[in-house]
C-alpha positions as CSV (number, residue, x, y, z in Angstrom):
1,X,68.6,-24.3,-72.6
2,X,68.5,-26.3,-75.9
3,X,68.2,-25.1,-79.4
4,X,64.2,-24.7,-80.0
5,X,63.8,-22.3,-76.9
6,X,64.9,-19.4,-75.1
7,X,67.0,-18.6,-72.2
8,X,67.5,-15.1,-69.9
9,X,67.1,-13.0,-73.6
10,X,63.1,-14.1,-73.9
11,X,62.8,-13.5,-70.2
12,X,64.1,-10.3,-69.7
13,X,64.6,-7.1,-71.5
14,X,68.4,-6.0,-72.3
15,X,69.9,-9.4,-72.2
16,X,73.3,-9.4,-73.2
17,X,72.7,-12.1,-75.9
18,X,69.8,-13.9,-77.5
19,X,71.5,-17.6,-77.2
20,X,70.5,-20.4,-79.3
21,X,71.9,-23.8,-78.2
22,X,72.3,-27.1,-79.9
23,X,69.9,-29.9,-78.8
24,X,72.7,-31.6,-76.5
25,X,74.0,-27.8,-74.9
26,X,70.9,-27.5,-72.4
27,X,71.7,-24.6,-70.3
28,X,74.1,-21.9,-71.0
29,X,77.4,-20.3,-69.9
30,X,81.0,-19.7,-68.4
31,X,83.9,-17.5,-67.2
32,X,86.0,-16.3,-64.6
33,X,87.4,-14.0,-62.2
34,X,90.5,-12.1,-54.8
35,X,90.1,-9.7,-52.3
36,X,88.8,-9.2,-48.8
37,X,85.2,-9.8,-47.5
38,X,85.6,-13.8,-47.2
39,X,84.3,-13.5,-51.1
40,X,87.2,-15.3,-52.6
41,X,86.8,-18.7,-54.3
42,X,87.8,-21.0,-57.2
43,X,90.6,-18.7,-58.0
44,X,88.7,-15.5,-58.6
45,X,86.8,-12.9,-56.2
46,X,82.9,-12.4,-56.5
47,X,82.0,-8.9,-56.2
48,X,78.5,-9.6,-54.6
49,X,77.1,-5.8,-55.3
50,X,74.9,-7.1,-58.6
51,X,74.2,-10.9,-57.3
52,X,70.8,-11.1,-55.4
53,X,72.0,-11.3,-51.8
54,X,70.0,-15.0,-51.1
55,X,71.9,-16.5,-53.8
56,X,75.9,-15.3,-53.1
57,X,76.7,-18.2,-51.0
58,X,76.0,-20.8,-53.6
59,X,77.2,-18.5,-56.4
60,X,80.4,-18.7,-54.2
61,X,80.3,-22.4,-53.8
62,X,79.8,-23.2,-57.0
63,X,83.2,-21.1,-58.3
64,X,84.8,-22.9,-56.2
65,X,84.6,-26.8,-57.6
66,X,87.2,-26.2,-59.8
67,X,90.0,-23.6,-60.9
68,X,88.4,-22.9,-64.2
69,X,85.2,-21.8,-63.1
70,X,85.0,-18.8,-60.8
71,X,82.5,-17.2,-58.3
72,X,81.7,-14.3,-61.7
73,X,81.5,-17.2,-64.0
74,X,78.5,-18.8,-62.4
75,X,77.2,-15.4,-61.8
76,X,77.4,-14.2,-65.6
77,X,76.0,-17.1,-66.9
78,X,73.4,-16.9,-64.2
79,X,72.6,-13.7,-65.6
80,X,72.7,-14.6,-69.4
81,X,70.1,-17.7,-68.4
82,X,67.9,-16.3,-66.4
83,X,68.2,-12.6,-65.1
84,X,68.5,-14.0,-62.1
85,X,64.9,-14.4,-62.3
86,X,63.6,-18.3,-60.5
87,X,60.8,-20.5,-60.9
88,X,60.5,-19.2,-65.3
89,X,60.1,-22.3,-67.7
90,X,61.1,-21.6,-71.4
91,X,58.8,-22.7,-74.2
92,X,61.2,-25.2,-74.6
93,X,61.4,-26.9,-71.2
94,X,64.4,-25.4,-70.1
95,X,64.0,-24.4,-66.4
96,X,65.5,-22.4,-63.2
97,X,68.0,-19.8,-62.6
98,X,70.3,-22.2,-64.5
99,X,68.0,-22.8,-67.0
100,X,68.2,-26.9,-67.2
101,X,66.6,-28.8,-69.6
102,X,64.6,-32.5,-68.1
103,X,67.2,-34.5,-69.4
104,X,70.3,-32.6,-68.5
105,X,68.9,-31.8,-64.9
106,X,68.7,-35.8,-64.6
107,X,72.8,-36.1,-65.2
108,X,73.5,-32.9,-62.9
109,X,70.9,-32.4,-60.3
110,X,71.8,-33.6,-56.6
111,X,69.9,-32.2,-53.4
112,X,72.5,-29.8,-52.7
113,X,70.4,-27.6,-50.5
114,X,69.6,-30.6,-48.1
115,X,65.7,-30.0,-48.6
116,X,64.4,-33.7,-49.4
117,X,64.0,-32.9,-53.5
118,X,66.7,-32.8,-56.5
119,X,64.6,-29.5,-58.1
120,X,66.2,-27.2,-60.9
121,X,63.7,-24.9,-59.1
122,X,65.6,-25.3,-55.9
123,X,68.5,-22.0,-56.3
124,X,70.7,-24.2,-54.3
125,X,70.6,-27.5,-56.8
126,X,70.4,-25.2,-59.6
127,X,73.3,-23.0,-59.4
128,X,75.6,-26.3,-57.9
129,X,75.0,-28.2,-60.7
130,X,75.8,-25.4,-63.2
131,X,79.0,-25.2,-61.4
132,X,79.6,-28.9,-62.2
133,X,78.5,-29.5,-65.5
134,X,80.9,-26.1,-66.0
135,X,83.9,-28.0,-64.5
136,X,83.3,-30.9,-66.7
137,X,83.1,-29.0,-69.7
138,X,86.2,-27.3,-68.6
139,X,88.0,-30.4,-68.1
140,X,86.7,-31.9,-71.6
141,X,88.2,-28.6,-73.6
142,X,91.6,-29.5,-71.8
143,X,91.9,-33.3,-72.9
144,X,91.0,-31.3,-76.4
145,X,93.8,-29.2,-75.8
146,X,96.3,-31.8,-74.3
147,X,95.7,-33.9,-77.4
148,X,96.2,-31.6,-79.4
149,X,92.9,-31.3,-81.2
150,X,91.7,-27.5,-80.0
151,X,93.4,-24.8,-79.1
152,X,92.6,-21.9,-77.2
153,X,91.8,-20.2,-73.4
154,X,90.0,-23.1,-71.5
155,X,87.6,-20.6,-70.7
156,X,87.1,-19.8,-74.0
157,X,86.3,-23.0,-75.5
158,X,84.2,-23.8,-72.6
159,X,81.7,-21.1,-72.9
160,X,81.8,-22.2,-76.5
161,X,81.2,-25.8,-75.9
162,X,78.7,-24.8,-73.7
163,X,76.7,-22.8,-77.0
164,X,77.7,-24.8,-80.0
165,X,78.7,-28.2,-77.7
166,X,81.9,-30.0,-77.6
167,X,81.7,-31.7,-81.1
168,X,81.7,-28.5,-82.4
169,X,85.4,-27.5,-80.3
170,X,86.7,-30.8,-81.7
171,X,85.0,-30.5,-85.3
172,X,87.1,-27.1,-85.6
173,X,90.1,-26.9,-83.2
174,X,88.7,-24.3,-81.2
175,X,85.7,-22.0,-81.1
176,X,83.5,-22.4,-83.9
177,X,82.6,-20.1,-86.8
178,X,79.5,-19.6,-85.8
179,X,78.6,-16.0,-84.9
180,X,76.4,-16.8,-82.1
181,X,78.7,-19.1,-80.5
182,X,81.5,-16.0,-80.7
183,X,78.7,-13.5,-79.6
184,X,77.7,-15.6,-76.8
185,X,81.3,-16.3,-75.7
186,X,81.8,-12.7,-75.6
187,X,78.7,-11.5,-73.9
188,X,79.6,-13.6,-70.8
189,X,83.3,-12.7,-70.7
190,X,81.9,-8.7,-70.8
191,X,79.2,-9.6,-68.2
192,X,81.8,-11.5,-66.0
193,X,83.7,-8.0,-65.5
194,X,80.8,-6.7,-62.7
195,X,80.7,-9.7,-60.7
196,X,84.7,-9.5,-60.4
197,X,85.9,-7.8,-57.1
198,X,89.2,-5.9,-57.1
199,X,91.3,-4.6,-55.0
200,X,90.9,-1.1,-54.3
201,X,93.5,1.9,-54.3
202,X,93.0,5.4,-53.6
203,X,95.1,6.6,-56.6
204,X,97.3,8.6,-54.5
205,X,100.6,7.4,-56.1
206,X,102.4,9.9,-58.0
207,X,104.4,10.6,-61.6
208,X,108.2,10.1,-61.2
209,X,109.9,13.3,-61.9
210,X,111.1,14.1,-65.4
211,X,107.8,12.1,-66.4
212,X,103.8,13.4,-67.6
213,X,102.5,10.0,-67.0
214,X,103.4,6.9,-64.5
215,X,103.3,3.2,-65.3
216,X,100.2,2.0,-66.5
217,X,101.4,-1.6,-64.3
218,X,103.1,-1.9,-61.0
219,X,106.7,-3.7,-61.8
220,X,108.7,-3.6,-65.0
221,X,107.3,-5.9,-67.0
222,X,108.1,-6.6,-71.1
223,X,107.0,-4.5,-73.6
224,X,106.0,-7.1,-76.1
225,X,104.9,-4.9,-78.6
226,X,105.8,-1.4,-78.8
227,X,104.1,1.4,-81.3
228,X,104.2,1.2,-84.7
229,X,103.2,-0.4,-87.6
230,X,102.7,-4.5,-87.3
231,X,101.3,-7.5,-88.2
232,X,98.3,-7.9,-86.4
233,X,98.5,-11.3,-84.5
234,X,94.4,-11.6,-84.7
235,X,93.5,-10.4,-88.1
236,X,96.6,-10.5,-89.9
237,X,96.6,-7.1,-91.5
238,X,99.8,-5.0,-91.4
239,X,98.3,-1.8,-89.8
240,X,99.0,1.0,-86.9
241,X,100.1,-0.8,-83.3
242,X,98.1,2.4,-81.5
243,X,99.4,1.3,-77.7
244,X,101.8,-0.4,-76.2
245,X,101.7,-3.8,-74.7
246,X,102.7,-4.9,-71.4
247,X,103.3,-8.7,-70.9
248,X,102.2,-9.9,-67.7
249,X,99.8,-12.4,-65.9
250,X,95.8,-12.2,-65.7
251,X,94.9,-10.9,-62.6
252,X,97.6,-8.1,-62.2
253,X,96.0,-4.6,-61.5
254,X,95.6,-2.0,-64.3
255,X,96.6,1.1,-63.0
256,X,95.7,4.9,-64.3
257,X,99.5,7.1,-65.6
258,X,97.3,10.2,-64.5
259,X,94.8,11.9,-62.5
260,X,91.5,12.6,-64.6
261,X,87.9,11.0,-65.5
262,X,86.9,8.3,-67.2
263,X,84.5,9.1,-70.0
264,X,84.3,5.1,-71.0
265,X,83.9,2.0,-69.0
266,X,82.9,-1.0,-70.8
267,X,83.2,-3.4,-74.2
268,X,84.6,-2.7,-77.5
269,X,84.7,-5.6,-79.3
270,X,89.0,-5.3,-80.7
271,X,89.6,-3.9,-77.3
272,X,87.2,-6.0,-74.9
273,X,86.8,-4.5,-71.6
274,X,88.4,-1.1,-71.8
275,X,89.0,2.3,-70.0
276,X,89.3,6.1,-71.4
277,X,90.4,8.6,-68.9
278,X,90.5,12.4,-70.4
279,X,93.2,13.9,-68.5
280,X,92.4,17.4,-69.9
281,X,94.7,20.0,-71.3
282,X,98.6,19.1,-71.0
283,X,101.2,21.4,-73.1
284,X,98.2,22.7,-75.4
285,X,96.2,19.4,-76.1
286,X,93.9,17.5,-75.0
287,X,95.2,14.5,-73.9
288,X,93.5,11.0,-72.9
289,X,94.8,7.6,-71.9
290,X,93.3,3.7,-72.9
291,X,93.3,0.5,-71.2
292,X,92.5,-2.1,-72.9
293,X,91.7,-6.6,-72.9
294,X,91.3,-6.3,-69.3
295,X,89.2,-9.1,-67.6
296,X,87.4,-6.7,-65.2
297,X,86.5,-3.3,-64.9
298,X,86.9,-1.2,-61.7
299,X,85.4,2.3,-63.1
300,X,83.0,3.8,-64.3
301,X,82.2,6.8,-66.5
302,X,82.1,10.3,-65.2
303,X,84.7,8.9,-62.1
304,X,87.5,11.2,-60.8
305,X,90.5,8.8,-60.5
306,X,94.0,9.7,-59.5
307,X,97.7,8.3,-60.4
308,X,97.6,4.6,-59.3
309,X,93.7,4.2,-59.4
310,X,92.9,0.7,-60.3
311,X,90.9,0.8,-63.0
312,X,90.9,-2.9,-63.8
313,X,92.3,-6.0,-64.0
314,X,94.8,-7.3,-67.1
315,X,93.5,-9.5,-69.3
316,X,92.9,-11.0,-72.6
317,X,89.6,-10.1,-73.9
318,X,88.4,-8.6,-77.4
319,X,91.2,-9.3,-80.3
320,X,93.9,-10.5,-77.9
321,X,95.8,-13.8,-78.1
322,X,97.0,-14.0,-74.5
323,X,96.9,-11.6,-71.4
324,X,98.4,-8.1,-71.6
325,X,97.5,-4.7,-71.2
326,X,97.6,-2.7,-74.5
327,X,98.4,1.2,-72.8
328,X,97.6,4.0,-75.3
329,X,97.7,7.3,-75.2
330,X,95.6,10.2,-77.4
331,X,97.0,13.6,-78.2
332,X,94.0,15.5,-79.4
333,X,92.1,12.3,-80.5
334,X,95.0,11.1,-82.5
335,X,96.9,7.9,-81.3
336,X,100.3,8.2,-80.3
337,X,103.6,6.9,-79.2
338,X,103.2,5.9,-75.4
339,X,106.4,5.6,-74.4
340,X,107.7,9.4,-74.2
341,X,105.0,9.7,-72.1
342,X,105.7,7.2,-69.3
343,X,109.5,7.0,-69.7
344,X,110.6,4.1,-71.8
């Protein structure tokens, strides 16, 4: 999709974001997400329930060209170009599920599906050759980044390159000022979290004695920040550290302290993808829980979940600078110190 014309947000009502490209940037998207069902590729597991059944094995083959781009990153930039809707032409030109532009299409296009054409019309062609121009911009952001002239998650700056186009990562070390580019680069990354499968767990683990809560995270991982007043690493203000965060790696289940429902389930933009669970009235108050920067969600609102329910996955999205979970607690809709509560 280029600059002069529309993508998935003209076609269809409730896109995530109305994206408008640079001339060279001629289809949008990017970002990505292992479990059971064969559904496993590129380094992160497609969960298949929102993808249009006809189109999940090239979804799947396409996440799986390179580690960078995943099975939920060709399906939430599928769904930010098109709606999964074929066979739509922009004003513009662009065209497809992938939403190619003429002279794009011509670099990218093979006859993937074996049919006799090279067709952006073709589901097949259209979502493998999203899945390579995607690895190539991934592999362009990381020469940035080996050089030394960008910073920042590859996934990142490719979703970003992919809006504003590379010049832009180079002109400014990173993602551009430009608040479409950071709107768009968030709008896939909170899209990616329904196409990402994960493990399930029947949240029958329990709280260890002398405890209220259990570990929000299997393990023992660092607290790298604990609760209290900071520096923010993002934003730079001296302010309130509400949680506390765990360091470990992307990927690594997000597990609920306590039996209770979730009342959110979705994207705040400090917090990205997060998690409330109300876990009623403990000593007198009413007490909740918050997880928060995960990379995929695993409930929704109004669900009963029970110590050890995976709730998501960790993460870095919304005001993060590298993947954590940041575990908070509320005691009557005030913030407050976690650890008491879990037993550090």
């Amino acid at each position: 999709m280029s600059k002069e014309g529309g993508g998935a947000a003209m076609w269809v009502a409730g896109a995530a974001v109305a994206v408008v490209m640079t001339p060279f940037v001629l289809f949008v998207g990017v970002s990505g997400g292992g479990t059971d069902l064969g559904l496993a590729g590129g380094g992160g597991a497609l969960n298949p329930k929102n993808v249009p059944p006809q189109y999940v094995p090239w979804v799947l083959k396409a996440g799986s060209i390179c580690p960078q781009i995943t099975p939920p990153v060709i399906a939430a930039q599928i769904e930010a170009e098109s709606g999964w809707i074929n066979g739509r032409t922009s004003p513009v030109g662009a065209q497809g599920l992938s939403q190619f532009m003429p002279g794009t299409w011509v670099g990218w296009g093979r006859d993937d599906d074996g049919n006799g054409r090279v067709d952006p019309f073709d589901p097949g062609d259209a979502i493998m050759a999203q899945g390579r121009y995607d690895c190539a911009l991934a592999r362009d952001v990381e020469g940035y980044k080996a050089r030394g002239i960008a910073s920042g998650p590859t996934l990142d700056l490719a979703l970003a390159a992919y809006n504003a186009g590379p010049g832009a990562i180079e002109k400014y070390g990173g993602i551009p000022p430009y608040q479409e580019t950071q709107s768009y680069v968030v709008a896939i990354k909170s899209a990616m979290a329904k196409y990402t499968a994960i493990g399930s767990d029947p949240g029958t683990g329990t709280i260890p004695a002398g405890q209220r809560m259990a570990m929000p995270v299997r393990g023992n991982p660092p607290v790298t920040s604990p609760y209290g007043m900071r520096v923010h690493p993002v934003t730079g203000v001296t302010k309130l550290h509400t949680g506390m965060d765990f360091g470990l790696g992307e990927g690594n289940p997000v597990l609920a302290a306590k039996e209770g429902t979730v009342t959110f389930a979705g994207w705040n933009t400090a917090y990205g993808n997060r998690v409330v669970i109300s876990h009623g009235t403990i000593g007198g108050s009413q007490i909740s829980t918050t997880y928060n920067h995960m990379s995929a969600l695993n409930v929704g609102v109004g669900q009963q979940v029970g110590v050890g329910t995976v709730v998501g996955l960790v993460g870095t999205t919304g005001y993060s600078t590298g993947a954590h979970l940041h575990f908070e607690v509320q005691q009557n809709g005030e913030y407050v110190n976690p650890a008491p509560w879990i037993g550090r």
